[in-house]
C-alpha positions in Angstrom: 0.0 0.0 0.0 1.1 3.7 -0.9 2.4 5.7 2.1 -0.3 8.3 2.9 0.4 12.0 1.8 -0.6 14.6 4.3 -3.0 16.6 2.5 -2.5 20.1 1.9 -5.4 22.8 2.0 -4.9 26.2 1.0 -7.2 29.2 1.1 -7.0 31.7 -1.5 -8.7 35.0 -0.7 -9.1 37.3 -3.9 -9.7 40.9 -3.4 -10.0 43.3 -6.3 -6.9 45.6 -7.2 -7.3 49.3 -6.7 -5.0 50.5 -9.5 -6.5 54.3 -10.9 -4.2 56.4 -12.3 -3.0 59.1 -10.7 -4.7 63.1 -10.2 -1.4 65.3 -12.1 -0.2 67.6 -9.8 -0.8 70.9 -11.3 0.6 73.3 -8.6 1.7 73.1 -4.8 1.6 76.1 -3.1 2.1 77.1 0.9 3.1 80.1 2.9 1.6 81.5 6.7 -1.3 83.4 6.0 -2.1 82.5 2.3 -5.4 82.9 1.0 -6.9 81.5 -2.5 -9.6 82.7 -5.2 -11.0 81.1 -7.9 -13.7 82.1 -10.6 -14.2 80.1 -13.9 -10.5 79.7 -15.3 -8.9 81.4 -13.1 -6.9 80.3 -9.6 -5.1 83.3 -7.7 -3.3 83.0 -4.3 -2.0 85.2 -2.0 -1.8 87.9 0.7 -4.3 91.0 0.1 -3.7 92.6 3.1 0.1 93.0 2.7 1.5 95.5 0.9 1.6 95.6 -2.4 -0.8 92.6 -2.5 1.2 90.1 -3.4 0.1 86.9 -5.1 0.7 84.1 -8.1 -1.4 82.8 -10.5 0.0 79.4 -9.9 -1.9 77.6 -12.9 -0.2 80.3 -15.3 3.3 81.1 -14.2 5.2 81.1 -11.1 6.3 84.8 -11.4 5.1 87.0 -8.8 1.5 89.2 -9.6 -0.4 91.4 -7.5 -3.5 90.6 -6.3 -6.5 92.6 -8.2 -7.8 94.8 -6.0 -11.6 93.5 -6.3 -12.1 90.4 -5.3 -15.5 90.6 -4.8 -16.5 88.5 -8.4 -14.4 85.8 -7.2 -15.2 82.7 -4.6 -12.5 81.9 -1.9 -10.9 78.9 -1.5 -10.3 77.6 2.2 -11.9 80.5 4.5 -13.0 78.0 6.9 -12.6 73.7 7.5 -15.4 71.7 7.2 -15.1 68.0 8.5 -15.4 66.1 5.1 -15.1 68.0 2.3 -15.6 66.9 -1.0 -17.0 68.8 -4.5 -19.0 67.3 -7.3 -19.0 68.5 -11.3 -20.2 66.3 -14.5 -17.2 65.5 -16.2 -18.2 64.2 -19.9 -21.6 63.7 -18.9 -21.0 61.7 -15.1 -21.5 63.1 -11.8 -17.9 62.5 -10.5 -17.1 63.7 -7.2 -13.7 64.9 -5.5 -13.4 63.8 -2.0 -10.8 63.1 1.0 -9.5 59.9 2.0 -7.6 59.4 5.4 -4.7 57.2 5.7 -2.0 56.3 8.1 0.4 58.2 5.3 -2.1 61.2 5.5 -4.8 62.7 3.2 -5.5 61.3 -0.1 -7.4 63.0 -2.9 -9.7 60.5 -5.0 -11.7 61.3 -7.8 -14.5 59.1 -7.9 -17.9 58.1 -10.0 -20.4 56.6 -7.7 -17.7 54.3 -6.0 -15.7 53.8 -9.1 -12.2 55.4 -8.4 -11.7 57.1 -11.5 -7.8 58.5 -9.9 -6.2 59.6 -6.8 -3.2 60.9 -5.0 -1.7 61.9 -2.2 -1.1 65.5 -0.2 2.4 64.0 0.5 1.9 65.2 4.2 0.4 65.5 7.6 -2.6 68.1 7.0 -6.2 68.9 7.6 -8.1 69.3 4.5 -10.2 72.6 4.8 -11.5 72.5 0.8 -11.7 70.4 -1.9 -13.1 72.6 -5.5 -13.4 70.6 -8.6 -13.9 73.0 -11.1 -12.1 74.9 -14.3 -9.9 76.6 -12.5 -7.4 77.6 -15.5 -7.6 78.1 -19.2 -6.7 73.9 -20.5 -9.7 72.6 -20.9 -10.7 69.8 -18.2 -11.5 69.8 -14.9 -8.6 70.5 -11.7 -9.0 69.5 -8.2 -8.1 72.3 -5.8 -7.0 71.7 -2.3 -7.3 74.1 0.3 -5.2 72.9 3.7 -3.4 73.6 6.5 -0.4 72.7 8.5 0.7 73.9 12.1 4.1 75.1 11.7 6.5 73.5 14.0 8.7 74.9 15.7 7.0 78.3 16.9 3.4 79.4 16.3 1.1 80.2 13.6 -0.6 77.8 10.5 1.0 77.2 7.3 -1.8 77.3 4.6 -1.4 75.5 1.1 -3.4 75.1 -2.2 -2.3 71.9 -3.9 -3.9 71.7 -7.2 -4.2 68.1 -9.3 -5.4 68.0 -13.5 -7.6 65.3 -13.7 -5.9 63.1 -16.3 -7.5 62.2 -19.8 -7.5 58.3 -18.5 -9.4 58.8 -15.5 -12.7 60.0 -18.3 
């Protein structure tokens, strides 16, 4: 008789991959005290009540501007935090929605279709998200995610503010 084999059992657990290609960062901006605008193709940043209003179109160029002097057409970005924020826009006909993932790593920006993750990536550090716009906010055609966040500075007081801003990517419509 044929020695006995132990038999071997193995479990195999499949779990579907989350590959999405990844938001393009556009622009990455931070400084204490930074403020954002945005109106239909059009991003400005900057620091209106310092002289000489200085600011940066940072979807354009990163040479200095000035601020214009009414702001009152345009929306802020990141006055205040709200707990989860996320924007929707119809992007070739879908509801897609921009919204805030939290991970050990810190926050991650997905762009997602129902629960379809259409793209995503990371801040690249430990902040609060205050904002999240998804709208035309420069002159390429296509939609950009802008991030409105903040950062306690360390050492010594005060809040670094930043405006990271991703292109969604052709592959993710």
């Amino acid at each position: 008789m044929p020695p006995l084999l132990p038999l071997l059992a193995a479990a195999v657990v499949l779990t579907p991959a989350r590959a999405a290609p990844p938001l393009v960062l556009a622009a990455d901006v931070a400084d204490e005290g930074l403020r954002a605008w945005w109106r239909a193709g059009e991003l400005v940043v900057g620091k209106p009540d310092e002289a000489g209003r200085p600011g940066l179109r940072p979807l354009v160029s990163l040479a200095p501007a000035v601020l214009p002097e009414d702001l009152s057409t345009w929306a802020a970005v990141g006055e205040t935090c709200v707990p989860h924020p996320e924007s929707q826009a119809d992007l070739e006909g879908q509801r897609v929605t921009a919204r805030v993932l939290a991970t050990a790593e810190g926050p991650v920006i997905q762009l997602v279709a129902g629960e379809t993750l259409l793209a995503e990536n990371a801040i690249g550090r430990p902040v609060r998200v205050c904002e999240v716009l998804l709208a035309e906010a420069d002159a390429i055609p296509g939609l950009e995610v802008v991030v409105a966040w903040r950062m306690e500075r360390a050492p010594g007081p005060g809040e670094l503010r930043g405006f990271t801003v991703y292109r969604v990517p052709e592959t993710a419509r």
